[in-house]
SEFIFI-519461 format. One line per 3 residues: number of its first residue (from 1); their letters; for each residue x, y, z of C-alpha. Coordinates in steps of 0.1 Angstrom, whole numbers. Example, Ala and Ser with C-alpha at 12.3 -4.5 7.8 and 13.67 -1.06 7.14 Angstrom:
2
1 = AS = 123 -45 78 ~ 137 -11 71 $
//
This chain:
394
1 = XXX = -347 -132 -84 ~ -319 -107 -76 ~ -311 -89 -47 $
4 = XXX = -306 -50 -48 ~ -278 -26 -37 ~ -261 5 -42 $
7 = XXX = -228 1 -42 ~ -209 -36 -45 ~ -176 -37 -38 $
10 = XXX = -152 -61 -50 ~ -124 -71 -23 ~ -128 -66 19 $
13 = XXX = -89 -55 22 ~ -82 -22 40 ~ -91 -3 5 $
16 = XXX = -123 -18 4 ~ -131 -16 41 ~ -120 22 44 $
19 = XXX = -145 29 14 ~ -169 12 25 ~ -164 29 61 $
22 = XXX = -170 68 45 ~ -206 54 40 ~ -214 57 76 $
25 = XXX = -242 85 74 ~ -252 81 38 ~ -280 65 29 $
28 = XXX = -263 47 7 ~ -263 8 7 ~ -231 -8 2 $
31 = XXX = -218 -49 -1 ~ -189 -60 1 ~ -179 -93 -17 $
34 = XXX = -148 -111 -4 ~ -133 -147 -5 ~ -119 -148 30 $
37 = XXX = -136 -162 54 ~ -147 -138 79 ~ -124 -149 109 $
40 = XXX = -94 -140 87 ~ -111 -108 82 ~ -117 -102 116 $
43 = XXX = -84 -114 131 ~ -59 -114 103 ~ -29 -134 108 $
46 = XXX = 2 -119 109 ~ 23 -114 72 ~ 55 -98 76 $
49 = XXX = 43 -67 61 ~ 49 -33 78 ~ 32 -7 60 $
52 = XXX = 48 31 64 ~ 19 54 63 ~ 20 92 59 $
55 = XXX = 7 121 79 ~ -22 127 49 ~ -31 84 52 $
58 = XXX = -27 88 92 ~ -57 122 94 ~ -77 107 72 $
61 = XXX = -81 72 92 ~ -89 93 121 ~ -110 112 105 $
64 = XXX = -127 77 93 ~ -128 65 129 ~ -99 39 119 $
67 = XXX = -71 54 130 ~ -86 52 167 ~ -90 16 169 $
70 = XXX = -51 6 159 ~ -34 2 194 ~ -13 27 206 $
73 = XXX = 13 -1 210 ~ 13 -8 175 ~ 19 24 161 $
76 = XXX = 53 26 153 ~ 68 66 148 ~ 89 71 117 $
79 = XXX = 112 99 130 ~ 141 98 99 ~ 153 82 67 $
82 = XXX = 187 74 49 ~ 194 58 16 ~ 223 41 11 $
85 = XXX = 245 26 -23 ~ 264 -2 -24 ~ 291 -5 -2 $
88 = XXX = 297 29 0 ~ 289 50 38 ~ 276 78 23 $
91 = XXX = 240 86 28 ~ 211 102 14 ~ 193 117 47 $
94 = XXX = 157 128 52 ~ 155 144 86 ~ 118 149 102 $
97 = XXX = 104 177 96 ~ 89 201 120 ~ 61 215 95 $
100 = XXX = 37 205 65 ~ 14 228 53 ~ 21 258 83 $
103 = XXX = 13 230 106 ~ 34 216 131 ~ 41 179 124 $
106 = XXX = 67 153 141 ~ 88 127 123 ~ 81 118 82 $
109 = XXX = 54 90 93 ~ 46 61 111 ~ 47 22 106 $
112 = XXX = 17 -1 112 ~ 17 -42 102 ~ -5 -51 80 $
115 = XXX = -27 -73 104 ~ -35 -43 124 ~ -50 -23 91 $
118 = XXX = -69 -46 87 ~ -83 -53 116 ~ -88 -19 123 $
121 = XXX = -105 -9 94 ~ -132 -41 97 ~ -137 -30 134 $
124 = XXX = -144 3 122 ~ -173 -11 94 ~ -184 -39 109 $
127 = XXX = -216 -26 128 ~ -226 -4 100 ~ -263 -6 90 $
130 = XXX = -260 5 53 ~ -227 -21 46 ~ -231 -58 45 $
133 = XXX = -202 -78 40 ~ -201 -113 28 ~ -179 -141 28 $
136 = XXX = -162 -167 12 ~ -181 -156 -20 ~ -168 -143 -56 $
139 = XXX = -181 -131 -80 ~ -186 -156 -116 ~ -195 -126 -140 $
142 = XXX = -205 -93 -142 ~ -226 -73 -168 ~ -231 -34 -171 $
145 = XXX = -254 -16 -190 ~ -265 21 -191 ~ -289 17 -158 $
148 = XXX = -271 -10 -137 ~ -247 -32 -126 ~ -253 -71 -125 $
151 = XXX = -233 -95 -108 ~ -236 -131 -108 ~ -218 -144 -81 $
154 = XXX = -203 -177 -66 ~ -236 -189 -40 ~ -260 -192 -76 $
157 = XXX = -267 -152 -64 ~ -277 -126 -84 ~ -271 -90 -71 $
160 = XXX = -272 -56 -91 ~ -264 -23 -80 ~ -256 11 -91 $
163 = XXX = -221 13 -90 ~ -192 -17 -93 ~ -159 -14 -72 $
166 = XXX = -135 -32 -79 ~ -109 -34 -44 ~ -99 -68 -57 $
169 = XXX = -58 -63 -55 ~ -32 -56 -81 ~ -43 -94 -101 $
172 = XXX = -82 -81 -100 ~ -95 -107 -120 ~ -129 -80 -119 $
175 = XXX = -104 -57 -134 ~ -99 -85 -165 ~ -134 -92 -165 $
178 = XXX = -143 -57 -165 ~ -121 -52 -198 ~ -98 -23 -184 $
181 = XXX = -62 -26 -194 ~ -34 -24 -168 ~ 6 -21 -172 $
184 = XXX = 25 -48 -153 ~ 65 -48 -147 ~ 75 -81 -139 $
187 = XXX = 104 -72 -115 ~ 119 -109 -115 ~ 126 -104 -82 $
190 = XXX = 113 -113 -46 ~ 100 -101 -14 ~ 117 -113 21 $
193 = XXX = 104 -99 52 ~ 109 -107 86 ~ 116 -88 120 $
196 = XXX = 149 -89 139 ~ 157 -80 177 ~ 191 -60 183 $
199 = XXX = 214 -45 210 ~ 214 -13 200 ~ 189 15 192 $
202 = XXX = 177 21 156 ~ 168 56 168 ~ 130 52 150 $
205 = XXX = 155 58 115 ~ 144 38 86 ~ 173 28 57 $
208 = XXX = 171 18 23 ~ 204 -3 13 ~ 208 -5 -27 $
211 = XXX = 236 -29 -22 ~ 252 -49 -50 ~ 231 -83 -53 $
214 = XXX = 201 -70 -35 ~ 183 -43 -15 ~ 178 -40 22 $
217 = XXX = 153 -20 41 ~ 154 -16 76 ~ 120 -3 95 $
220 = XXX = 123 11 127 ~ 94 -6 155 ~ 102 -5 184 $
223 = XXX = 135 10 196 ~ 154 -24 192 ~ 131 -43 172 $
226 = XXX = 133 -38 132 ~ 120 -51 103 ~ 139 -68 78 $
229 = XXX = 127 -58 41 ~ 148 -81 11 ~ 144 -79 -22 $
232 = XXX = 166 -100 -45 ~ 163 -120 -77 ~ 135 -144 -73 $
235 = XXX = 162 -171 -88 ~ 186 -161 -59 ~ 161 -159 -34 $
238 = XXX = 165 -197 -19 ~ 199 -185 -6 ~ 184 -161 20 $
241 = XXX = 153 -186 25 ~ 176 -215 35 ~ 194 -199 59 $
244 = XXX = 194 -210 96 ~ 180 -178 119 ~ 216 -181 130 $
247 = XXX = 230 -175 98 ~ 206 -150 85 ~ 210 -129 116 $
250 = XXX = 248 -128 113 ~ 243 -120 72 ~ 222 -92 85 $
253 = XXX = 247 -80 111 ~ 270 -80 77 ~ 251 -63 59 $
256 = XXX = 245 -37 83 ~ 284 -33 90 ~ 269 -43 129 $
259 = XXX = 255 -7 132 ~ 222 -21 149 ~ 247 -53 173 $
262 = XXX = 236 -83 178 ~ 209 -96 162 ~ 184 -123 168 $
265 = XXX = 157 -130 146 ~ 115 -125 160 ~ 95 -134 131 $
268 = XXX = 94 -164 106 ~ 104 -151 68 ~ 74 -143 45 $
271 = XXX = 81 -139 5 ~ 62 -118 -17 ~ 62 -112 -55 $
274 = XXX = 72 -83 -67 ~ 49 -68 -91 ~ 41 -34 -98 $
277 = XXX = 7 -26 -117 ~ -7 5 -136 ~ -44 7 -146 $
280 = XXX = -43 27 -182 ~ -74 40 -163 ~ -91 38 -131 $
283 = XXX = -129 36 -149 ~ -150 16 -169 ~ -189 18 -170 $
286 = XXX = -202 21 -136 ~ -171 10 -121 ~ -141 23 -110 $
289 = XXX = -108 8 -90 ~ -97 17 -59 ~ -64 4 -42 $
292 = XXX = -41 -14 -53 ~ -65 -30 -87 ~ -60 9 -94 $
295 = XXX = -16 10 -92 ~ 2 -21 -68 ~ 34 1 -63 $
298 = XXX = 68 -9 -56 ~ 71 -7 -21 ~ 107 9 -23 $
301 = XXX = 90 46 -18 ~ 60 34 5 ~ 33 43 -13 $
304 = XXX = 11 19 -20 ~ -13 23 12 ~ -10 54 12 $
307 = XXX = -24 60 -24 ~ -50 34 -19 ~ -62 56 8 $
310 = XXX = -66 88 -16 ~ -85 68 -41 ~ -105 60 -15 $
313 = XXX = -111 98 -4 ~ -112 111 -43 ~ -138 86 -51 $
316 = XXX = -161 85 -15 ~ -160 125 -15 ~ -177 125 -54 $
319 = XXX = -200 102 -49 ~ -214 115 -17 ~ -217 146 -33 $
322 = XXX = -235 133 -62 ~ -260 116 -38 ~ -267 149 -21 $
325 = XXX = -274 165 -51 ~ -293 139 -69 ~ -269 128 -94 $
328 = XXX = -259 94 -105 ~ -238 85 -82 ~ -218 63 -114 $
331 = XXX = -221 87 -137 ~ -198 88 -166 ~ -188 125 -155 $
334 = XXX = -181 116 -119 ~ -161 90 -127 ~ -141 108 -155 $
337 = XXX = -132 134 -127 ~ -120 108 -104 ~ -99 93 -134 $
340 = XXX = -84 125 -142 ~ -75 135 -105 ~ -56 96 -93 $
343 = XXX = -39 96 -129 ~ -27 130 -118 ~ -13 117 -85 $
346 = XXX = -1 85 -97 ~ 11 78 -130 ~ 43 100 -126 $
349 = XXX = 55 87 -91 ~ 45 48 -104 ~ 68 52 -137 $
352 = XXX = 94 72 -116 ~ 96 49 -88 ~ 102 20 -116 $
355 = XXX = 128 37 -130 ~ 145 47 -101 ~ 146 12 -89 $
358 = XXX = 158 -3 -123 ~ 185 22 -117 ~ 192 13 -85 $
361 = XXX = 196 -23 -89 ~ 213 -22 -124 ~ 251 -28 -115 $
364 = XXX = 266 -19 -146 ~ 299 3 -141 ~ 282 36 -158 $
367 = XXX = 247 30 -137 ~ 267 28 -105 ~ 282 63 -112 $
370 = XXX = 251 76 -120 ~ 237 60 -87 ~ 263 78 -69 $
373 = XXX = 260 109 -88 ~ 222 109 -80 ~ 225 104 -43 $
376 = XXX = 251 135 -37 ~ 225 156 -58 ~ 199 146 -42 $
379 = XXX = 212 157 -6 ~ 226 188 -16 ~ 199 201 -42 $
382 = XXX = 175 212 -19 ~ 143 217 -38 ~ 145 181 -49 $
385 = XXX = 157 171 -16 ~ 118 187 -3 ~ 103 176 -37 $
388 = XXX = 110 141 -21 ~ 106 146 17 ~ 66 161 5 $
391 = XXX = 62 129 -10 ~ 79 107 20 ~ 54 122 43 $
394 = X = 24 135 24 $
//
């Protein structure tokens, strides 16, 4: 006998929750399927991963009821920004801007870990009538016909619904089982992060160091406690992971010419693969991706959240209004405009971003004068210099 819902989504991350959360006063009914147990869920652990979120991602949490529940504590302000190439001084600067949109805004974002996303954006779902969540459960298969969506999942379960969501991550295996084709760029590369205490004042400015043999971000927390962001070749990347905390925090202080003094580090060091995916599309029938299963971004420009959080809002906003009109809330329609309108938004910056960053970490003689050349334009061109600060803070 199967069990009936609305909506099932695939994947309780912050995509997943937040959709699920714009369900509030719908009569909608909406399950969640996730493999985590639900203490992880509820108190995830800490990962290394500050997540730099723009004015648009910040307004539309609050608006969700999310945004409320971070701690004040927490929420780190993103005042500035500076890129930097290889051993060179010169900078690239993005200074905060004072408006977006005729309204008055302050600094180009904020930074939030990870951990407190996601905690956030359960605490904001978890009491909801309409939205049951379940754990440590995936789903074995899935079959969609014109009228519904079947799911055969992990406990022996059978559950059908309406509408599929797949908020799985940028490996959704529902996105292979579904049968929609993504683009993946194998970077070769790796993810170090960890957070670092220091004398003096990073002044809430965030860098981005394209040096020669890797690439350094710095995020601004707290006024002397930063965020350590390397990425280097994945076959290179024992040489940072078997340093001492001694050692590391004096390659730091190298690295950083001892602009930020002494350093000390406050976090262990968690790796990451870096991956960046492309869905060709962001439907199928009766489902559609949100999050990262719809792009996994480098995180060089930040966007990854923040793009997960307007799939959320494209997607949540057309099928609440096809619910209050009467309309099939997975229509083929619906989901074609939602398609048309994240393709719009995405596909240029993901294919940009890639290129800039195979650019940017190609140390060939000619693609280091380019690099150069590019930063100078960049600061002194000032409708790109805009074109880039709109995207930087939404």
């Amino acid at each position: 006998m199967s069990d009936y819902t609305d909506i099932i989504v695939v994947g309780g991350g912050p995509a997943g929750l937040t959709f699920s959360r714009q369900f509030k006063d719908s009569p909608l009914r909406i399950t969640v399927i996730e493999k985590s147990p639900l203490k992880i869920i509820k108190n995830p652990p800490f990962d290394g991963r500050e997540i730099a979120l723009t004015h648009f991602t910040k307004n539309y949490l609050q608006e969700s009821g999310i945004w409320d529940l971070i701690p004040e504590d927490k929420v780190y302000p993103l005042k500035e920004a500076k890129v930097i190439n290889g051993n060179s001084d010169y900078q690239l600067y993005f200074q905060q801007p004072t408006q977006a949109r005729g309204q008055p805004i302050v600094g180009l974002g904020f930074l939030v870990s990870n951990c407190d996303i996601r905690k956030a954006c359960y605490e904001s779902m978890k009491d909801l009538a309409n939205v049951d969540l379940t754990n440590e459960i995936s789903v074995d298969d899935i079959h969609i016909d014109d009228q519904e969506v079947t799911a055969q999942l992990s406990n022996g379960k059978e559950l059908k619904a309406q509408l599929l969501v797949c908020a799985d991550g940028r490996f959704s295996a529902i996105r292979q089982k579904v049968g929609i084709p993504a683009d993946t760029h194998q970077f070769g590369r790796t993810v170090i992060c960890f957070r670092v205490k220091h004398e003096l004042s990073n002044e809430h400015t965030a860098y981005e160091c394209f040096h020669y043999g890797r690439t350094l971000a710095i995020l601004p927390l707290e006024e002397n406690l930063s965020s350590m962001v390397i990425t280097i070749d994945t076959n290179l990347a024992d040489t940072i992971l078997n340093m001492t905390p001694e050692e590391l925090a004096q390659d730091i202080y190298r690295e950083t010419k001892g602009k930020l003094g002494h350093l000390t580090l406050a976090s262990d060091k968690n790796t990451y693969p870096l991956v960046g995916v492309h869905a060709r599309r962001f439907y199928d029938q009766r489902c559609a991706l949100i999050g990262d299963a719809a792009v996994g971004m480098h995180p060089v420009t930040a966007h990854g959240f923040n793009l997960g959080v307007e799939s959320v809002a494209h997607l949540s906003d057309l099928i609440l209004e096809a619910n209050r009109t009467g309309k099939d809330i997975a229509g083929e329609t619906l989901l074609e405009r939602y398609n048309l309108k994240h393709q719009a938004k995405t596909r240029v910056l993901y294919h940009g971003t890639n290129f800039v960053v195979k650019l940017f970490t190609n140390e060939a003689t000619p693609a280091k004068f380019v690099r150069k050349a590019l930063l100078h334009v960049s600061n002194h061109v000032n409708p790109i210099k805009q074109l880039i600060s709109k995207q930087l803070t939404g």
